[in-house]
C-alpha positions in Angstrom: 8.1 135.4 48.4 6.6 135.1 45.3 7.7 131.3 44.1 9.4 131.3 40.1 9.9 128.1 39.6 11.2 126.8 36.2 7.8 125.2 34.1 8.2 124.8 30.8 8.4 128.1 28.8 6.7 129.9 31.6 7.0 130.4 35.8 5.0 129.1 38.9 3.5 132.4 40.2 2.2 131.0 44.1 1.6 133.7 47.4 -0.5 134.2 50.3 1.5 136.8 51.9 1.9 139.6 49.1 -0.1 142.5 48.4 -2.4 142.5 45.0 -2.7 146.1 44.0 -4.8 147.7 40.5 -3.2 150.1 39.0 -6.1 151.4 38.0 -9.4 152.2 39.5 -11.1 150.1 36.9 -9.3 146.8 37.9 -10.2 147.0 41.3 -13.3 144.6 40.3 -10.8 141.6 39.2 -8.4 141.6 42.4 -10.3 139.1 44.2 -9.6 136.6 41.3 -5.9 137.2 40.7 -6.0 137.1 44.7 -7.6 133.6 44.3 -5.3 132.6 41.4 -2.0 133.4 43.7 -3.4 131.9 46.6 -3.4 128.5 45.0 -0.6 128.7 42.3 -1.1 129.6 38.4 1.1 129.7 35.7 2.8 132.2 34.1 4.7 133.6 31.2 7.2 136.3 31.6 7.4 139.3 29.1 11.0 138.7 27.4 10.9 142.7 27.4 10.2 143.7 31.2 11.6 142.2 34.0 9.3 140.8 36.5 6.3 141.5 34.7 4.3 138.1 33.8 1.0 137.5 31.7 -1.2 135.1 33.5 -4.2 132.8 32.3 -7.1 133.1 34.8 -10.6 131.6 35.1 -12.5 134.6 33.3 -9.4 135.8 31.2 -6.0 137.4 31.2 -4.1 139.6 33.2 -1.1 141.4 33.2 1.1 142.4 36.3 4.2 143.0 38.0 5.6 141.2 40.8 7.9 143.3 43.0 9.1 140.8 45.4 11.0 143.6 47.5 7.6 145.3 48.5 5.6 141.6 48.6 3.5 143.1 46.0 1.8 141.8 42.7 0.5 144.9 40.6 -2.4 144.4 38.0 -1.3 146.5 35.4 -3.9 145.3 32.8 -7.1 142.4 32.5 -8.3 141.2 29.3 -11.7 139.1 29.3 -11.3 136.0 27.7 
């Protein structure tokens, strides 16, 4: 499971076990480092508008997903270069 843990104004995001999926073709290229980020444990700040979705500071720049814990998956729903 996909660890929230109360941090500040933002969320622990930490897995090895869950799926990262693009939802898009043209994110596929920066799976390996959200993969990496999860792996080890980033932080994270969830939109106030959508549940489960979080926007997440990362080496190279920003992504934004959606954690669906029932299906152990994390969907990259959008990267920004930083």
């Amino acid at each position: 499971m996909i660890a929230p843990t109360a941090q500040f104004d933002g969320i622990w995001l930490q897995s090895r076990n869950y799926a990262v999926v693009p939802l898009n073709s043209q994110l596929a290229g920066r799976i390996s480092e959200f993969e990496r980020a999860i792996q080890r444990g980033v932080p994270a700040s969830p939109d106030s508008h959508r549940h489960d979705f979080y926007d997440v500071e990362l080496e190279n720049g920003w992504a934004y997903v959606h954690v669906r814990d029932d299906a152990q998956t994390v969907y990259l729903v959008a990267y920004s270069c930083s």
